[in-house]
N, C-alpha and C positions, 0 to 999 in steps of 0.2 A: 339426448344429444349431449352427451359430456363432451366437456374440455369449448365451449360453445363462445367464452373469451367472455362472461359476466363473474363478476364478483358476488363473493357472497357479503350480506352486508355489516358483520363483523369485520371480515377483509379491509372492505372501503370504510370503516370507520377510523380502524388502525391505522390503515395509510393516511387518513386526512387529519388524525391529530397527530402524527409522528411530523407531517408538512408543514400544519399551520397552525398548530397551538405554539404559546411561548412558554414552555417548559422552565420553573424555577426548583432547585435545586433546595429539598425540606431537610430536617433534622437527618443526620445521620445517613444524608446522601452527601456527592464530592464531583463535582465539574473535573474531567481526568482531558489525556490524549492519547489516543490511537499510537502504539509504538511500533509496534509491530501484532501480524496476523497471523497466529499458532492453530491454524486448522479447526473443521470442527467446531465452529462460533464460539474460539475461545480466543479473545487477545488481548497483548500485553498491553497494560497501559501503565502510562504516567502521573502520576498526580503533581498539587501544585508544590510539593515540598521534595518532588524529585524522586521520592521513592516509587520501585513499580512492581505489578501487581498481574495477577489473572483475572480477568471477568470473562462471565456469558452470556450470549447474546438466547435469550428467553424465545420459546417457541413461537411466539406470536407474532415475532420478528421476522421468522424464518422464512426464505424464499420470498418476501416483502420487501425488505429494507436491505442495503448492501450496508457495510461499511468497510470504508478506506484505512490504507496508515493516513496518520496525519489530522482526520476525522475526530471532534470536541463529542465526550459523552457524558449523562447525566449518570453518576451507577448509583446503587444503594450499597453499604457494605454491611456486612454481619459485624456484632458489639468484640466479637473473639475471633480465635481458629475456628476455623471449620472442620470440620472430622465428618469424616463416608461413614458409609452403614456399618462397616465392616470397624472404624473404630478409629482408622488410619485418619491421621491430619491430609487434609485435602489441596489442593493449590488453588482451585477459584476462590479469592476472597469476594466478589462482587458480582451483581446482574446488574444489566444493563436496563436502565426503566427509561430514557432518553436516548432520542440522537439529536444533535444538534450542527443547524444548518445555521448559513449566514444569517438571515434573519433574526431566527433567535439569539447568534450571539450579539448582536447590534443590540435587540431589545436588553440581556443581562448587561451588559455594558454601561447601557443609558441608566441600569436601572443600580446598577454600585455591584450585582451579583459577581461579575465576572475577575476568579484569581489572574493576576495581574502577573505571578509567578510562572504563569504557564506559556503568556508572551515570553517571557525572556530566557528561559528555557528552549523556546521555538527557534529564536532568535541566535543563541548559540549555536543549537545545534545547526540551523541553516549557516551559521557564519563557518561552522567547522566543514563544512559538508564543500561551501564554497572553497574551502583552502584547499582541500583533498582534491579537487578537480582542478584547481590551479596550477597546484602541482604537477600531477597528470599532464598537465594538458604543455607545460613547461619540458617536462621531460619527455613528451612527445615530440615538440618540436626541437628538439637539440637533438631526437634520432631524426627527424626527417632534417634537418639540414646537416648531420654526417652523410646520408643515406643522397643528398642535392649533389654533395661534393664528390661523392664517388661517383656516381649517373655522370656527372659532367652538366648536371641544369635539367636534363629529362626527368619528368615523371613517369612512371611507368602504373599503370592501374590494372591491377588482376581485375577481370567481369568477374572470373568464373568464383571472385569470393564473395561478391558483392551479393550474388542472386543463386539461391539453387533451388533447384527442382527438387522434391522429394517425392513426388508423387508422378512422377517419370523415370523411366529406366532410361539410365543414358547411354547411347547406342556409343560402339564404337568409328571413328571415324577415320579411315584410313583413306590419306593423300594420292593421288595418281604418280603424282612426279616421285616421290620417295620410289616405290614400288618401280618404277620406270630403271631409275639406279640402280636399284638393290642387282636388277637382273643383269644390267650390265656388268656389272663387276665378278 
């Protein structure tokens, strides 16, 4: 009876120390953040002096553990380049041996682990993120009150952009009264 919803207990082992151990961060590992996600359990991350990077996220991660942008990881990096079989310099510099959840960052916190560079890096980038939508949201509303003043104070609301069906073919719909006209004329 496969697929029967039990884990195996390597599975559940991985999942309950990726949950509930407090991960610290040893020689020649680095506390990063989640930049972006490049497919493939490969993604960009940050570190705390701003330069960023490839890692990947190790099999025993996979289909286990998600990770978000945004998302604190524990990686380990290689001493150099990397170079593939073949000879070629590589672009993963790191694998991921952590993920880290609120808890654990509370515990590095408490404990002095935590780069402090990577708050305010956060914090920027959230500050800039907030101005871009400011804007936005500024130059939206200078078109919606040209857009007030020609209406005369009406708004007017398309449904039909609001919500579409794609999984419906949509019928045509033709009026009686139109038709009624057309023949008169």
């Amino acid at each position: 009876m496969s697929g029967s919803g039990r884990k195996s207990a390597y599975r559940k082992g991985v999942t309950k120390k990726v949950l509930y151990d407090h991960p610290e961060p040893r020689e020649n590992e680095a506390i990063v953040r989640v930049v972006a996600l490049r497919g493939s359990n490969l993604f960009e991350v940050q570190h705390a002096d701003a330069s960023k990077s490839l890692t990947m996220l190790p099999t025993k991660f996979r289909k286990l553990i998600w990770v978000k942008r945004g998302d604190f990881l524990i990686v380990s990096g290689g001493d150099g380049d990397i170079t593939t079989s073949e000879g070629k310099k590589g672009a993963v510099t790191s694998i991921v041996e952590a993920i880290l959840y609120k808890d654990q960052i509370k515990n590095l916190r408490a404990k002095g682990l935590w780069p402090v560079e990577l708050d305010e890096l956060a914090a920027q980038e959230s500050a800039s993120a907030k101005k871009t939508t400011a804007n936005d949201e500024d130059e939206d509303d200078d078109e919606d009150e040209e857009e007030e003043e020609k209406s005369g104070g009406i708004q007017m609301v398309a449904t039909d952009s609001l919500f579409v069906n794609r999984n419906r073919r949509r019928g045509v719909i033709e009026d009686e009264e139109e038709e009624e006209d057309s023949d008169e004329d």
